[in-house]
N, C-alpha and C positions, 0 to 999 in steps of 0.2 A: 479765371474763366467766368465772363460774364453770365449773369442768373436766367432762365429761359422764363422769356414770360407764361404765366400762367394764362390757359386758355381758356373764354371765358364759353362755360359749360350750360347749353340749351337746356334748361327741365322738363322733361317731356311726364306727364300725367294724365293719369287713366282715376276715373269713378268707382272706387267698391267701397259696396253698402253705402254709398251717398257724402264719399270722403274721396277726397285726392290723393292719391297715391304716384310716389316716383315709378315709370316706366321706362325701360330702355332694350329696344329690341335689339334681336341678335341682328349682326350686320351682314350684309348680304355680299356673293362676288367673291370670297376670299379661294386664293388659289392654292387650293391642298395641295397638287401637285409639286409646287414651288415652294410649300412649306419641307412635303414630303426632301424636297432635293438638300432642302438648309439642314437639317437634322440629318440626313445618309451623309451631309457631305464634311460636318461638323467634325475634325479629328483634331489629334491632340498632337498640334506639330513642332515639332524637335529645333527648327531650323529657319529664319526667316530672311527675307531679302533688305537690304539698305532702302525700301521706299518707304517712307514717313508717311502715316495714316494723317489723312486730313483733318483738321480738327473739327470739323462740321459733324464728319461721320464719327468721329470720337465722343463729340457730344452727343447726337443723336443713341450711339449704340449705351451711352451710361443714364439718358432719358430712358428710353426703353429697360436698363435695367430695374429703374426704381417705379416700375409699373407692376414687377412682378408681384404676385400674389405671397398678404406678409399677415400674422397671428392680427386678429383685431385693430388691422389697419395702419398699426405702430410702427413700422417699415422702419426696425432695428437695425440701419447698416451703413455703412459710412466705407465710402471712397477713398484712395488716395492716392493720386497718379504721382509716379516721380521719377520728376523731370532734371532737377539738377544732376551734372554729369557727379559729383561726386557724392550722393546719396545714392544713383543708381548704383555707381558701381560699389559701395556698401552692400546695398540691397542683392546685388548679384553674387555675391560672395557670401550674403545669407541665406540666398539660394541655390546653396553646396555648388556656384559657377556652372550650372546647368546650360548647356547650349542655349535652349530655348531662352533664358533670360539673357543670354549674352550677347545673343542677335535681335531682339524685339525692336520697335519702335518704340512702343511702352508697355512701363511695370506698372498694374494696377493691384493694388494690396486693399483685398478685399474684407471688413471687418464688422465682427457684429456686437455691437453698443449693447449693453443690458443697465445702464444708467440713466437715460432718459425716458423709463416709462414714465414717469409721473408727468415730466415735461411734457412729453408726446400726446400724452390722455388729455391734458387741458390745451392744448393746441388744437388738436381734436374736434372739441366740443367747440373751441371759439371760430374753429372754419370749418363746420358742420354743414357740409356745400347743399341745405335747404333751409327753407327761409323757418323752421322751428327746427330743434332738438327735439323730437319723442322723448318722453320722461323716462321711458324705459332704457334709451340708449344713453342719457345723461346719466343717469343713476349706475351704468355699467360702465361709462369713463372714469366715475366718481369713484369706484369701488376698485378699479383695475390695479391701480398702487399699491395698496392695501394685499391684494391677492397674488402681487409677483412680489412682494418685499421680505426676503427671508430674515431680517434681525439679526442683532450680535450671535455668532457662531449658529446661525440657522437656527434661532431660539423661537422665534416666533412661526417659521416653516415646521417646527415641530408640530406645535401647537393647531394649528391649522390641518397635519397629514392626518394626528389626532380626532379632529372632529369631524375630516371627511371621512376617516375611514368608520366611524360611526356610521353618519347618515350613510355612506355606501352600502349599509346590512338592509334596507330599505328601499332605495331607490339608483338612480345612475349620478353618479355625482363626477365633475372635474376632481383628477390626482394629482392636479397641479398647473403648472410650474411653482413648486415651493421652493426647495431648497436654494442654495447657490449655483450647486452645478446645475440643478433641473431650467434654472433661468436662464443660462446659461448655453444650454443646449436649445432652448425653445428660440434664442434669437437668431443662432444659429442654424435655424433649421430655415428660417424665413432669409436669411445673406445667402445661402446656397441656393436657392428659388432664384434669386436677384443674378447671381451668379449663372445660373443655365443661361436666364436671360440675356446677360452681358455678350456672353460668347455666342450665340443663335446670332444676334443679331450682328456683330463682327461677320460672322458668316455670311449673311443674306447681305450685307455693304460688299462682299467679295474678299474680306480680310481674314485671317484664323489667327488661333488664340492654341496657348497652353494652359490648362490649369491646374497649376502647382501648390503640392499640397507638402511637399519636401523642403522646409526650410528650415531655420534657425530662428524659434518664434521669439525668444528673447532679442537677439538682434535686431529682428523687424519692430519689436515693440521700444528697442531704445530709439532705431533708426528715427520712428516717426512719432517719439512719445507719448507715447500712448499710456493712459489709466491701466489700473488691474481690472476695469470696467472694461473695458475695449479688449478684444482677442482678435485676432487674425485668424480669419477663415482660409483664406487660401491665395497666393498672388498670380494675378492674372496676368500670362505675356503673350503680346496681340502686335501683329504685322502680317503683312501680307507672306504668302506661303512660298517658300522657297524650292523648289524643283525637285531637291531631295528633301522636302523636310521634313518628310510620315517615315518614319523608320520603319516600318511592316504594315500588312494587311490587318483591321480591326477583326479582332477575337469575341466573340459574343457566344454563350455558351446556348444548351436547346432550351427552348422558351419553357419547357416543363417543367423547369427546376423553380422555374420564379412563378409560373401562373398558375393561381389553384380556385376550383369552382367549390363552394362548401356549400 
């Protein structure tokens, strides 16, 4: 899959206190309505038809995914479509032969890296899309390794829960990500972001998605050899919707349970 060129980005800036400053207004036009219909009409379908998603809108909908919003910009999360006919049908028998994987045009296995912060932080700082680095944000790329690196057997996350939950008697401090699972979970929080994204946007091209959280994580991880750094979030199966393919009416319980004013 050839690489999308990077678009080259207008710097729009504004004067405070006699300094320039990056500016970038909200954009105008956008059509709730039409957003409103992508997210009512977004389900999670069982069953899909023989049309092949075009690769255009395949690329576009995994561009848009990796726009979504990710911890300190570090966009923890790594794709992996698969195409060959005998990894898929692997992959579909890791995914306990679920309809929806059996009928898809594609299995996208969605996964969140917790091994290249350090990479990520110094990539970072070298395509820092303005013409300085602020010493304040170099010095917090420079530091980021350091504050997600748990050490042999979480030896050094000790160390660290230690001296915040000191200064925590004092002021408001970060409780982490220290450990291994804590880091672990934080990249994962930012691939499930990636992941709304991925499927909204399938939707708004006119295509629907499954998001499958039912698999055989060890298989998928031999399937596509993956590190004990790399975990699989969840595999995505996306084709156009089949006639019958929502098995029931969505269930959403009273909005009381979840909203609360404090």
């Amino acid at each position: 899959m050839p690489a999308k060129p990077k678009p080259v980005r207008e710097l729009k800036t504004v004067s405070v206190e006699g300094k320039p400053r990056y500016y970038e207004p909200a954009p105008d036009g956008i059509d709730l309505e039409s957003f409103r219909k992508v997210v009512m009409s977004r389900r999670s379908v069982r069953k899909f038809t023989a049309r092949p998603i075009p690769e255009h809108v395949l690329n576009d909908c995994l561009d848009m995914a990796m726009l979504a919003p990710c911890s300190s910009g570090l966009q923890p999360w790594e794709f992996y479509i698969v195409r060959s006919a005998d990894k898929k049908a692997k992959l579909v028998k890791a995914c306990m032969s679920q309809l929806a994987a059996k009928t898809a045009s594609e299995l996208i296995v969605c996964v969140a890296r917790t091994d290249r912060v350090d990479e990520f932080s110094r990539k970072m700082l070298r395509e820092w899309p303005m013409p300085d680095v602020p010493p304040l944000v170099k010095r917090y790329y420079q530091l980021i390794p350091y504050n997600y690196a748990p050490g042999p057997l979480n030896s050094f996350a000790m160390v660290k829960k230690a001296a915040i939950s000191v200064g925590g008697l004092v002021t408001a401090v970060p409780r982490g990500p220290f450990t291994h699972s804590e880091v672990q979970l934080w990249a994962a929080k930012s691939t499930a972001l990636a992941c709304e994204n991925l499927v909204l946007a399938f939707r708004a091209h006119g295509f629907d998605t499954c998001m499958m959280e039912g698999f055989d994580e060890h298989r998928v991880r031999k399937l596509l050899k993956l590190g004990d750094e790399a975990m699989p979030i969840m595999v995505v199966a996306a084709g156009e919707r089949a006639e019958d393919g929502v098995f029931w009416p969505q269930i959403r319980f009273e909005r009381e349970l979840f909203v609360h004013e404090v």
